[in-house]
C-alpha positions as CSV (number, residue, x, y, z in Angstrom):
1,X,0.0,0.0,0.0
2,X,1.5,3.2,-0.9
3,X,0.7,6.7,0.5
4,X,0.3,9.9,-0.9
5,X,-0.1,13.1,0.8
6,X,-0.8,17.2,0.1
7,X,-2.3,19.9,1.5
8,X,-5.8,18.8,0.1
9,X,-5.7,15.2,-0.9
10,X,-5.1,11.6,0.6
11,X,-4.1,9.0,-2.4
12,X,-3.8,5.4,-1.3
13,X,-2.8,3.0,-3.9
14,X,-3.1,-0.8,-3.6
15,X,-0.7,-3.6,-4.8
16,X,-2.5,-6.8,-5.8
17,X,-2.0,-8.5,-2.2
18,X,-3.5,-5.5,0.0
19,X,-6.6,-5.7,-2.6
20,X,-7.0,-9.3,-1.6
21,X,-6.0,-8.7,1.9
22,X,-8.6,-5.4,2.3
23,X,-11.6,-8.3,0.6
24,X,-10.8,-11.0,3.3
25,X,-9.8,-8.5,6.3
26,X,-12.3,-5.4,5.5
27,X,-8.9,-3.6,6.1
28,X,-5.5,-2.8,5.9
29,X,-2.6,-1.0,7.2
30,X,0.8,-0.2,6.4
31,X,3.8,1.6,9.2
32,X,6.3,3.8,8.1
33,X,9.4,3.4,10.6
34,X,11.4,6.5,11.8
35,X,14.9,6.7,13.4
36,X,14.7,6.5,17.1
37,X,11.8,3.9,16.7
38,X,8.6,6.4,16.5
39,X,6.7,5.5,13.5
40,X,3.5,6.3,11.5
41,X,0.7,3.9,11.0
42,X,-1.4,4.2,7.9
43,X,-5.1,2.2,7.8
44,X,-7.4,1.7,5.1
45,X,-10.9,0.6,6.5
46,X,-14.3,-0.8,5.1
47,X,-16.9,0.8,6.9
48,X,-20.5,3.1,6.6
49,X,-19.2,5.7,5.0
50,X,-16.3,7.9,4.0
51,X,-14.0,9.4,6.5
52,X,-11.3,10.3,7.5
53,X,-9.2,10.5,11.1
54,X,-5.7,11.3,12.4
55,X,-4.8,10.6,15.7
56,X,-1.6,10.5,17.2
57,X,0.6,8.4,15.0
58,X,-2.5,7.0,13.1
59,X,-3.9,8.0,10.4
60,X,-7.1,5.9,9.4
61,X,-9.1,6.1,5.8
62,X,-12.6,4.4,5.7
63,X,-14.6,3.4,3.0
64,X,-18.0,2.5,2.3
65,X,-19.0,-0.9,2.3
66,X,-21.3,-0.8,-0.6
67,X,-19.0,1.1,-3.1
68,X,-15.9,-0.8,-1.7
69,X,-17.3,-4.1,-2.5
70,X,-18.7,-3.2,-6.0
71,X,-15.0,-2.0,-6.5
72,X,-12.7,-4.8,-5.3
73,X,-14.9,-7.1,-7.5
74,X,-14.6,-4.9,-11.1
75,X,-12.5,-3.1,-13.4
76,X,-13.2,0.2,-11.9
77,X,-9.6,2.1,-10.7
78,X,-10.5,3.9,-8.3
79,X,-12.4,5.4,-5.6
80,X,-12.6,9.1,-4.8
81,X,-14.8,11.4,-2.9
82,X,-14.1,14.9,-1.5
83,X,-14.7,15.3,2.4
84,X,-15.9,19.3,3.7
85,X,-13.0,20.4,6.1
86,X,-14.0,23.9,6.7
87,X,-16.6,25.7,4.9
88,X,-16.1,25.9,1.6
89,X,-12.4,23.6,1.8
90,X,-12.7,20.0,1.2
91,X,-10.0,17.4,1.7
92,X,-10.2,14.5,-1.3
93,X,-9.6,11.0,-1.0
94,X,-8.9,9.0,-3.6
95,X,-7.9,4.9,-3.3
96,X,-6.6,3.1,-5.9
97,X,-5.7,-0.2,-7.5
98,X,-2.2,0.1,-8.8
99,X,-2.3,-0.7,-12.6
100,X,1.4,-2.2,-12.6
101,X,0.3,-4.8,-9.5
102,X,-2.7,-5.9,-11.0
């Protein structure tokens, strides 16, 4: 699972075995590993609808079931949506299946 971040987007793209693993888990996470041993967790999630959270060293991407199932089991590339941060700002998410895994 790879990671992509900017000031207004959240891109996660998925290799062939965290496709299989987010069908038969309903998730799946990934850590980055610092020097010093701190490190940053990263979680895609099947659940109601789309969100997303950051906590401490955790940040967690859900999706909803009903799309997320009729797009593990098709063609279809991606996902995306676009989340209201403050008015009139919205943050967008966009989860991917990664062409040269597939």
């Amino acid at each position: 699972m790879k990671l992509r971040i900017n000031h207004s987007s959240i891109r996660i793209r998925l290799g062939k075995s965290d496709i299989q693993e987010l069908r038969e888990q309903r998730k799946v996470k990934n850590e980055l590993l610092f020097p010093g041993g701190k490190k940053l967790v990263y979680k895609l999630e099947i659940g109601e609808s789309f969100h997303a959270s950051l906590d401490t060293n955790c940040l967690i991407v859900t999706i909803p079931e009903d799309e997320s199932d009729a797009w593990l089991n098709s063609e279809k590339l991606a996902i995306e949506t676009k989340l209201e941060r403050n008015e009139g700002d919205e943050l967008i998410l966009l989860v991917e299946k990664d062409l040269h895994d597939l």
